[in-house]
N, C-alpha and C positions, 0 to 999 in steps of 0.2 A: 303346343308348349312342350308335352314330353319328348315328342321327335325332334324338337330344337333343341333338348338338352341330350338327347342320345346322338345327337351328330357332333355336338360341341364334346360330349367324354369321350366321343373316339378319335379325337386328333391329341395324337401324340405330344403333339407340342403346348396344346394347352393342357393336358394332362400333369406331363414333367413340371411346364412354372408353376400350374395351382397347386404342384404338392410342395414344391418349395416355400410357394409364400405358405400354404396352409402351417407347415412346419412350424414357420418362424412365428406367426400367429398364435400356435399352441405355447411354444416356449413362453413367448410374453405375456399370453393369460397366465400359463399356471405355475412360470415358475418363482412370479410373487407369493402365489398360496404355500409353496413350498419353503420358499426361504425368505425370511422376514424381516431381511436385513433393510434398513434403511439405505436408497441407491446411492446418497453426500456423504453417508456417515464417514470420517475419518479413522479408522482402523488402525492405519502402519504410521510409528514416528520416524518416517524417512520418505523418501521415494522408491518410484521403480522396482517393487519388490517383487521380484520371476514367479511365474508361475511354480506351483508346487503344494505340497501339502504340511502347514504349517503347527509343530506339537512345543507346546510349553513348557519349556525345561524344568520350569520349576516343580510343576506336574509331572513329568518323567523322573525324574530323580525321587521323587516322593511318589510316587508308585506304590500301592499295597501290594502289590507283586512284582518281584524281577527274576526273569530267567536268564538261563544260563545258553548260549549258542558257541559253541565251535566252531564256526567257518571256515573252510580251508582258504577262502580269498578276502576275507574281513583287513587284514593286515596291508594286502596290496591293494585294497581299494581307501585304506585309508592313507596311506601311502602317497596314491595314485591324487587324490582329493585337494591335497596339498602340495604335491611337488609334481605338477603337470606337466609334460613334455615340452612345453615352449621354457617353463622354468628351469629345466636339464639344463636345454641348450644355452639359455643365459646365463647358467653359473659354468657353460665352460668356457662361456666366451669370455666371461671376469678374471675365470681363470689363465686363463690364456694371454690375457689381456697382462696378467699381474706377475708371466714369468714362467708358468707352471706349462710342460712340457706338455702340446696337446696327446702326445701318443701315450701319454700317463693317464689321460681321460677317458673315460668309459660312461657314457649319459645311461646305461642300462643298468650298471651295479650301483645302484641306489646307497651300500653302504660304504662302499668308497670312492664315490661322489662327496656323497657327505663328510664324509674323510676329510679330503683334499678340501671342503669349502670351510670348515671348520677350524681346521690348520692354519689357512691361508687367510680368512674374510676379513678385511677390518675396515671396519665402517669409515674411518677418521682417516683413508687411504685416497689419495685424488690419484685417479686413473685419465691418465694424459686420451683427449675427446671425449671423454664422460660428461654430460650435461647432469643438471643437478636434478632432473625427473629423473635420469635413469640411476644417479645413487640414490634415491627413494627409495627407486621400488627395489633395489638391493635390501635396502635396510630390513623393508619390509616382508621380501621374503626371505630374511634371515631369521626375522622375530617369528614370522611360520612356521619354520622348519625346526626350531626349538622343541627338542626329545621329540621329535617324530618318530625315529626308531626305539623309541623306547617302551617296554613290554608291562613299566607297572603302574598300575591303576590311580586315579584322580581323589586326592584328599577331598573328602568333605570335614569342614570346620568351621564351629561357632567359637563365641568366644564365651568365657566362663564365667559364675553367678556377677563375680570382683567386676566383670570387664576390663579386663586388664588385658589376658594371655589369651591365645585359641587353644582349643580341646578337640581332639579329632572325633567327627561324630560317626565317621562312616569313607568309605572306599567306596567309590565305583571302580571297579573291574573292565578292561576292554573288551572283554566278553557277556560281560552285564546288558541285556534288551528288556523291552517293555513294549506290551502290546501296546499299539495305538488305541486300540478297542476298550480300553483301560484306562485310559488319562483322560482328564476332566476334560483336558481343553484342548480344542485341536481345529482348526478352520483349512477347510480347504480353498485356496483360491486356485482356480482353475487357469485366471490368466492373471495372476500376481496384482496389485496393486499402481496406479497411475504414481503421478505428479503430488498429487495432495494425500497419497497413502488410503486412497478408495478402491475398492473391490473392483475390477474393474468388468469382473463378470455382471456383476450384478449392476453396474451403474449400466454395461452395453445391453441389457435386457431392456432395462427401462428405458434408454434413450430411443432401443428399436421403437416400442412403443408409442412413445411421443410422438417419433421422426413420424411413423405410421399414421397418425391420430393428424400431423401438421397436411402431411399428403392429402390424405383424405379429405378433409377440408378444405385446401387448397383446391386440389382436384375437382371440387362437389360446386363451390364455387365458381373458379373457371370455367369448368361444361356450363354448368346452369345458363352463366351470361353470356359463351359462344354460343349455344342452341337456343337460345333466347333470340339473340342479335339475328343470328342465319335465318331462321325459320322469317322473322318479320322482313329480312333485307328481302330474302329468296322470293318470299310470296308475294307480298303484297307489292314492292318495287319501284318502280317512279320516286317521288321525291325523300320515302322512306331508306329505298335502297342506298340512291347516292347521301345520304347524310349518313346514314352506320357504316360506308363503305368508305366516307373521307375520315370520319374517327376511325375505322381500323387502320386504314394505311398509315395514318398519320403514328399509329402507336407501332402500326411495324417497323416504321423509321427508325425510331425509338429501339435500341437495343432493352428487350426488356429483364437483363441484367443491370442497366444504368438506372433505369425507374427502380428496381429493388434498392439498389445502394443507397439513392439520393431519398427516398420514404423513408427507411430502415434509419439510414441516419437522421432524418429529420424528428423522428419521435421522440430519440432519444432511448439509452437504456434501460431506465427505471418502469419504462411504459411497455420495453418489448417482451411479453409474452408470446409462450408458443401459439396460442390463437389469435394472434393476433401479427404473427410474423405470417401467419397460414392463409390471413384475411389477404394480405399485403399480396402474396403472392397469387393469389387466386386471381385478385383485382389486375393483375399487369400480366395474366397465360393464357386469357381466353381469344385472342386475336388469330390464331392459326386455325384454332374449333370455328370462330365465324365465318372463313372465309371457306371451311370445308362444308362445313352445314348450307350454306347459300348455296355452293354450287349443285348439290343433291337433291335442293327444295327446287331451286330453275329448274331442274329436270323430271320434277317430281309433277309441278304447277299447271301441266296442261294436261294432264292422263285424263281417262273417259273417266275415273268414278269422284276426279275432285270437281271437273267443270258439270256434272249431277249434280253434285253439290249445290254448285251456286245455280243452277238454275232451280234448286230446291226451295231456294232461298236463304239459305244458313247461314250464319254470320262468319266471319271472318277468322276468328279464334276457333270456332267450331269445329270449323274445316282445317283448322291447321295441330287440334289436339285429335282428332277422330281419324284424317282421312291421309295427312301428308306425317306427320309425329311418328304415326308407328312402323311406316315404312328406312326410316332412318335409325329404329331403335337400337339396332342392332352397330350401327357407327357411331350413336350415343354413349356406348355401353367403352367400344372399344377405345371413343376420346376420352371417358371419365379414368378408364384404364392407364391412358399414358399421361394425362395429366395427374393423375398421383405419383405416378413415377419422376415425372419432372417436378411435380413441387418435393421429396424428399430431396433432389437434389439440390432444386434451388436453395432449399435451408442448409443442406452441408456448404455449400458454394460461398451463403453469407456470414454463416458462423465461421470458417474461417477466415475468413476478411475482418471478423470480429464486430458484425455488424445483424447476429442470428439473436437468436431471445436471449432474455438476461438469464446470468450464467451461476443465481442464486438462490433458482427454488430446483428447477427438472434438469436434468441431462439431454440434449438431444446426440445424433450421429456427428452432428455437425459439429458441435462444442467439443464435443474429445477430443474428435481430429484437432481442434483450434487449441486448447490445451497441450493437445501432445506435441505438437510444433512448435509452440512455443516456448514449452519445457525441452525442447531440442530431442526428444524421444529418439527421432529417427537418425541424429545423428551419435547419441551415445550410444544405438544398437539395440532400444528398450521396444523391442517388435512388438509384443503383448501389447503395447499401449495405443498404435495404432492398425495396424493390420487387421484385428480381428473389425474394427471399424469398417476399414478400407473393404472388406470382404462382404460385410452383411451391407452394405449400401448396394455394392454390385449385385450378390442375392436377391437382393428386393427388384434392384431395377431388372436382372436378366428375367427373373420370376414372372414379373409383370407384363415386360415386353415380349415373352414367349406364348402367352397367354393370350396376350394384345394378337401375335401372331398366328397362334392356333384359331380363336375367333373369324380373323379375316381369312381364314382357307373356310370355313365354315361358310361364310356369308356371301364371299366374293365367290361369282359363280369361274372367273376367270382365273382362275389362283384352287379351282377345288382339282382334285386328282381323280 
């Protein structure tokens, strides 16, 4: 056993998957102990909110401390913040559009730019091919650009005992900062907020888990009833064989994507849990494990120390858990490996079909993805929403199957170097 496991850590390739799945393994234990956000909780009242690190004004401004920073570029990044080079070039082509001499234009002197749009802009103006999105967004980066270049500080104001008037309580300064380290309140999302304004870091942790937890299952399942099936088809033979060998074929006809749909639907949603999507799937993977495990066990079933056996007298099971079992353990080991792989997938596959477990208590990989498609993620541009998905399902599967890989140079004597 120790020299089985010192030839399997020295291949490279199972080395690199198992530190990858290890990784993502560690993430998903501990990084519930660390942060103890509920993975549904609704956080943002909007959608789609980008990655970044998010501080509460109301807490900034009411700061027990503010200092004071100079920046020599504070000004051209606020600048820069709100009047972005695609918005240059749009108010020269408004301008251009409304008369104003392009060689009078200059998209780089920001203050006479703003000149000329200020002079010129008027909303209530129909510019012959102008569709009505694009005086919108005129409007609206008009209402932006309001005292952009302007140097003096933001009224704070309440209003007074009467209620009647406001009383100035305070300035902020455009030099005024605040430690983040200082305000009450500050949440980092690392990959901004979904569709329903959930973390979406935290919901894709937990869903890895799940998706993991459905795999496994799935997977433990499937082997169990392929090496089950194989070993009685392989050994014993005659009328055992051809009966598990017309139910396999019969189910390899069977696209076993189409038995997922037609079960999945048939339960209905209230009933489909993750373990029980994992059931589903196990029940309808093992047919490719049968018919590999049969063909190992035929080759296995006439060696000198099983037909000992039977002239031992042993019974049947005996010889098939002691004498033929552990000669396969090793392609036991490497189906239980790809069939986890393929059941995470099979649950992404059905959740976005809209057909994976009910989308009311856990998260899986598969539901985001179904969610973020649906909320059109990829086509507004909201990456965060599905990519970091799209990426940790490939992690798992390249993980798994590297490992799957590493193992068979280990054991296949044709395939070692």
């Amino acid at each position: 056993m120790k020299h089985t496991l010192q030839q399997v850590f020295r291949s490279g390739k199972f080395v690199v998957g198992f530190s990858i799945f290890m990784a993502i393994l560690l993430i998903v234990i501990i990084y519930p102990w660390i942060v103890r956000y509920p993975p549904l909780e609704i956080i943002g009242q909007g959608t789609f909110f980008p990655p970044g690190i998010y501080v509460n004004v109301y807490d900034s401004i009411g700061s027990p401390t503010t200092y004071t920073l100079h920046l020599d570029d504070a000004d051209a990044k606020r600048i820069a913040s709100k009047l972005k080079e695609d918005d240059r070039q749009a108010i020269k082509e408004w301008l251009v559009a409304t008369g104003v001499p392009e060689s009078e234009i200059d998209t780089e002197d920001t203050a006479g730019l703003l000149d000329l749009w200020v002079n010129n802009f008027d909303p209530k103006l129909r510019v012959p091919g102008m569709t009505n999105a694009q005086r919108n967004y005129y409007i609206r980066l008009n209402t932006a650009l309001d005292g952009i270049l302007s140097t003096e500080g933001v009224i704070i104001a309440a209003k007074d005992p009467d209620g009647v008037t406001l009383v100035e309580k305070g300035t902020v300064k455009q030099s005024d900062y605040v430690n983040i380290g200082e305000t009450a309140n500050v949440r980092v999302l690392l990959l901004g907020t979904d569709n329903f304004g959930r973390d979406v870091f935290t919901e894709l942790v937990k869903a890895t888990g799940v998706s993991l937890l459905i795999g496994f299952v799935a997977g433990t399942i499937a082997t169990f009833i392929g090496v089950s099936l194989g070993l009685l088809a392989g050994y014993i033979g005659g009328f055992m064989d051809d009966g598990i060998m017309f139910i396999t074929n019969l189910f390899t006809v069977i696209p076993a994507i189409v038995l997922l749909i037609l079960i999945s639907f048939s339960i209905g949603q209230e009933y489909r849990g993750p373990v029980t999507i994992a059931v589903v799937i196990g029940l309808t993977s093992w047919v490719w494990t049968t018919r590999a495990v049969r063909a190992q066990v035929l080759s296995l079933r006439n060696r000198d120390h099983v037909n000992l056996s039977k002239l031992s007298g042993h019974s049947i099971f005996r010889i098939i858990l002691r004498d033929i079992t552990p000669y396969i353990a090793s392609y036991v080991i490497m189906a239980l490996i790809l069939q986890i792989s393929l059941g995470i997938l099979a649950e992404a596959g059905l959740s976005i079909l809209g057909l994976g477990p009910r989308t009311t208590e856990l998260p899986t990989l598969g539901l985001m993805l179904n969610w973020a498609f649906i909320y059109q993620a990829q086509i507004l541009g909201k990456w965060w929403a599905y990519i970091p998905v799209i990426i940790t399902i490939a992690l798992i599967s390249f993980s798994l199957n590297l490992m799957n890989t590493g193992l068979d140079q280990v054991y296949n004597p044709a395939l070692r170097e």
